[in-house]
C-alpha positions in Angstrom: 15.8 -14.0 -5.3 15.3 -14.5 -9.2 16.2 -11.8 -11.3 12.9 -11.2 -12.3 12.0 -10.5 -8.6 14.7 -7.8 -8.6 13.8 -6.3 -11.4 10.1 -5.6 -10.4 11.1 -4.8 -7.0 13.6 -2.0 -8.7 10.6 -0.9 -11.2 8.3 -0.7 -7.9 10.8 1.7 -6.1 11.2 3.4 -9.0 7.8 3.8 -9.6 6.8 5.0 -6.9 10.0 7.4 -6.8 9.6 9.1 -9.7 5.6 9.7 -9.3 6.3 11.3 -6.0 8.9 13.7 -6.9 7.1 14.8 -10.2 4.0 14.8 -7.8 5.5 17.1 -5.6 7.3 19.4 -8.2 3.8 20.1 -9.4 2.4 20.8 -6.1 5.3 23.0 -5.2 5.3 24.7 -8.4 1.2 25.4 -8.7 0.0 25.3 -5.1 -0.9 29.3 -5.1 -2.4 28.9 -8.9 -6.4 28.9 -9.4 -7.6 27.4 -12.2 -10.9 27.8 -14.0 -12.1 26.6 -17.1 -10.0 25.9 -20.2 -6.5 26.7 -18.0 -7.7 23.9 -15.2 -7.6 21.4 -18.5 -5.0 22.7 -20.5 -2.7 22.7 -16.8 -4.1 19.0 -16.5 -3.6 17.9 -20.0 0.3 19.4 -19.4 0.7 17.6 -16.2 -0.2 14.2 -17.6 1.8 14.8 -21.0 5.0 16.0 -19.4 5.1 12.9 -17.0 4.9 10.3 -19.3 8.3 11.0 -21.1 9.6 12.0 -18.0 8.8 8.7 -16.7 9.9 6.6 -19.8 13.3 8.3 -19.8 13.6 7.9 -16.0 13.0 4.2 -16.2 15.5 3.5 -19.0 17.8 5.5 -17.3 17.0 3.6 -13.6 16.9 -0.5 -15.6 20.6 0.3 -17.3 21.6 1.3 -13.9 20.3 -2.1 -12.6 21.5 -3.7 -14.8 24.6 -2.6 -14.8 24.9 -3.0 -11.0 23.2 -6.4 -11.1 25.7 -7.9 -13.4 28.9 -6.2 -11.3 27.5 -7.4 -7.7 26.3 -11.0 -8.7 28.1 -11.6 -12.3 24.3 -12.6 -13.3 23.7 -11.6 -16.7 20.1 -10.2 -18.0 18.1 -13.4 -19.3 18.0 -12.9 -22.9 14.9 -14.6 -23.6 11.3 -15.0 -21.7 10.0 -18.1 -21.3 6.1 -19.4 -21.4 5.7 -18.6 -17.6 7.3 -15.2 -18.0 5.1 -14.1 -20.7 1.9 -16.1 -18.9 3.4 -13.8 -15.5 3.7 -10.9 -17.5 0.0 -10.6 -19.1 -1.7 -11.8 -16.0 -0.4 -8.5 -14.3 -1.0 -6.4 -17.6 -4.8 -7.6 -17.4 -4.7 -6.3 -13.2 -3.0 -3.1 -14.3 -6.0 -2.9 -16.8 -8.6 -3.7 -14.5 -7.4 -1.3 -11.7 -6.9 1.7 -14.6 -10.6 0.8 -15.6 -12.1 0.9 -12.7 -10.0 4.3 -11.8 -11.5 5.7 -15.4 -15.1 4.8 -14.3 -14.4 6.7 -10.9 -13.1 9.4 -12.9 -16.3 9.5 -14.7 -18.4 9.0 -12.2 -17.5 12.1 -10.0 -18.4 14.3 -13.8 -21.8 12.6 -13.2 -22.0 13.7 -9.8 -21.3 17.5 -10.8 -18.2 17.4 -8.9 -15.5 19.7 -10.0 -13.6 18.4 -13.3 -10.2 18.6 -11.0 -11.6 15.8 -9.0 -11.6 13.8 -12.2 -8.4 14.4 -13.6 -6.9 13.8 -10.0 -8.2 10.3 -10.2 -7.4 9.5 -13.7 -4.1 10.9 -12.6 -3.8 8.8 -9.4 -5.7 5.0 -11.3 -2.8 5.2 -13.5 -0.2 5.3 -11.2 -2.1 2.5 -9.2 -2.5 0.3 -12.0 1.0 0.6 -12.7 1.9 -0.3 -8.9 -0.7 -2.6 -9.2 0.8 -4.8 -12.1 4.2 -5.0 -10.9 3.4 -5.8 -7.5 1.0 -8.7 -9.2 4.0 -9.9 -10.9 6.2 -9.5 -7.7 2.9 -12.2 -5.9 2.9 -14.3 -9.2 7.1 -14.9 -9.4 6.3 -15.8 -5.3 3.5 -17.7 -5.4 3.7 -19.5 -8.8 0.7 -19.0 -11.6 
């Protein structure tokens, strides 16, 4: 397995990890809460602000582990340059992660067309970018595999 492989595989876990937990510290922490009006958007707009750093720090913090641990356990060291088919790799999945986040947006939208409750939207929003995420590293994970 290339080290490219492990990588994505570790930013997949990791991924999906850190979503989860923050996923259910929210739930736990605001399950009995009702929220109306400017609260259910100011509570949304804090939900999707605190996560991001959250998840940049977690990440650095999770790759310096792996790295770290990949260099002790197989004496590989980090490639310290990317080649044409790891940048070609690299913006294929950038344009899934794009699509998937797009089409999540539109849903997003469409359910304020359909006079459904602006929770539902934010919930999606919330959810397409955590899939297009997933969905980009596990395109590169299939493009590594399978070749471009």
């Amino acid at each position: 397995m290339s080290y490219q492989e492990k990588k994505n595989i570790v930013s997949l876990i990791s991924t999906v990890l850190i979503f989860g937990f923050y996923c259910l510290y929210v739930y736990e922490r605001f399950k009995d809460t009702i929220l109306e009006g400017e609260a259910l958007f100011r509570f949304w707009g804090a939900v999707i602000l605190i996560l991001i750093p959250i998840t940049i720090v977690a990440k650095i913090i999770i790759e310096i582990i792996f790295i770290i641990i990949n260099r002790i356990a197989t004496r590989e060291v980090e490639p310290s340059f990317a080649d044409e088919l790891d940048k070609l790799i690299g913006l294929k999945a950038m344009r899934t992660s794009y699509f998937v986040f797009i089409l999540g947006f539109l849903l997003a939208m469409g359910t304020l067309v359909l006079q459904m409750p602006p929770a539902t939207m934010f919930i999606i929003l919330f959810l397409s970018g955590f899939v297009s995420e997933v969905a980009g590293i596990v395109s590169q994970l299939y493009l590594y595999r399978k070749g471009v």
